[in-house]
C-alpha positions, 0 to 999 in steps of 0.5 A: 822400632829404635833409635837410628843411632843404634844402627852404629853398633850392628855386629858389635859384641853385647849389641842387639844388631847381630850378624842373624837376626834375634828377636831378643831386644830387637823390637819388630823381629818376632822370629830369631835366624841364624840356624837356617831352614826355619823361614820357609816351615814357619810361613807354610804354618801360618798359611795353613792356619790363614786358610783354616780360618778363612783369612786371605792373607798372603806369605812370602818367605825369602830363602837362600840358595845355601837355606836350600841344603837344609831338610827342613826346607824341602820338608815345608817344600813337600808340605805346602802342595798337600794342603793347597797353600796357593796363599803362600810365596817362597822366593829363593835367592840364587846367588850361587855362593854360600859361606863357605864356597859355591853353591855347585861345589858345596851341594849341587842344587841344580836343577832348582827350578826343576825340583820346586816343580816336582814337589808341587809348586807353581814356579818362574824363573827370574832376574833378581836385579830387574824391578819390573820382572819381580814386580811382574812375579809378584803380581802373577801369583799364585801362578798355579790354582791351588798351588804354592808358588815359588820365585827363583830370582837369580842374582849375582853376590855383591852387584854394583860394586864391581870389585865384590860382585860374584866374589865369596869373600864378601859373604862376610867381609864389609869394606872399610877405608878405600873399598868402602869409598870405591864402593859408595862412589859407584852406587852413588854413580848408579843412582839415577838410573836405577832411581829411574828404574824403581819408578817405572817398577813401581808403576808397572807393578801397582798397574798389574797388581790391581789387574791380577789380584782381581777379587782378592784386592776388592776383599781387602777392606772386608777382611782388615777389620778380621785381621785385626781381631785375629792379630788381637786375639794372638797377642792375648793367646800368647800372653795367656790371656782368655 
């Protein structure tokens, strides 16, 4: 999408590569971020327009513990149920801090789960750092007919680099001098195994995949050749084009 070089500008002041994304000069990003509670509204709406057109795609949408306190949020939470979105995934990373304290003390969201539940939602609890749990979440949905499904993957702020993790300061401080090298040396330390571990993922997930998505997998073929008229038929609609 651009150059690799570019990447030594992010969080510069005139540079393209803000702090949130935007989608202004920054090709691949068609949807700024940065005022929260907009990702998940705007996956329920293309998922209700996939149904209505007899499409099967499926949309994931990947919201934070802090994206959590935004009504907007819990407005698409209520929506999606309603019109029977079971081609829609929201996966809620629930760290326990946002940027300016912890989630607990901000705005208590406990019980997470339990909330998701009551507004409709197929729901299961996971760790967000084991591989083979999001790859097995993955391959389960919808975990209710008929229902969105949500993933609450709890994970802790800053893991492997011991010194951040579970710490607030790092929702916005980047290490530099000795802290970046303590932190790329205990990554690099980690790498085989966790090399070891994406590998059996990846096995295990792509094994469930075919098993769980069942006739959705055998439609995918008959239904690209759709999806390419449909994305053709957006681009020109957005360009004003008949």
């Amino acid at each position: 999408y651009f150059p690799l070089e570019r990447l030594d500008s992010f969080y510069q002041d005139g540079s393209p590569l803000a702090g949130h994304a935007t989608h202004k000069e920054m090709p691949g990003v068609e949807v700024s971020t940065g005022s929260l509670g907009h990702g998940l509204a705007l996956a329920t709406g293309m998922a209700l327009a996939s149904k209505r057109d007899g499409a099967a795609p499926r949309f994931w949408a990947m919201v934070s513990d802090g994206e959590c306190d935004e009504g907007s949020t819990w407005e698409a939470a209520l929506f999606a149920p309603q019109h029977r979105l079971d081609n829609l995934v929201v996966i809620v990373d629930y760290n326990k801090i946002q940027s300016l304290g912890r989630v607990a003390e901000v705005i208590d969201l406990e019980p997470l789960a339990d909330k998701w539940r009551a507004f409709g939602w197929g729901v299961r609890e996971i760790d967000g750092h084991d591989l083979g749990a999001i790859a097995e979440a993955y391959a389960a949905v919808p975990f209710q007919p008929g229902r969105p499904s949500c993933i609450v993957a709890h994970t802790v702020k800053g893991k492997g680099v011991a010194y951040m993790e579970d710490k607030l300061l790092y929702h916005y401080r980047a290490p530099r001098g000795e802290d970046l090298d303590r932190a790329l040396a205990e990554l690099e330390a980690a790498r085989p195994r966790r090399e070891v571990e994406i590998a059996t993922a990846s096995s295990a997930g792509l094994a469930m995949t075919k098993e769980a998505q069942g006739e959705e997998g055998r439609d995918q073929g008959r239904h690209r050749e759709e999806r390419s008229d449909e994305a053709i038929s957006t681009r020109r609609r957005r360009k004003g084009a008949p």
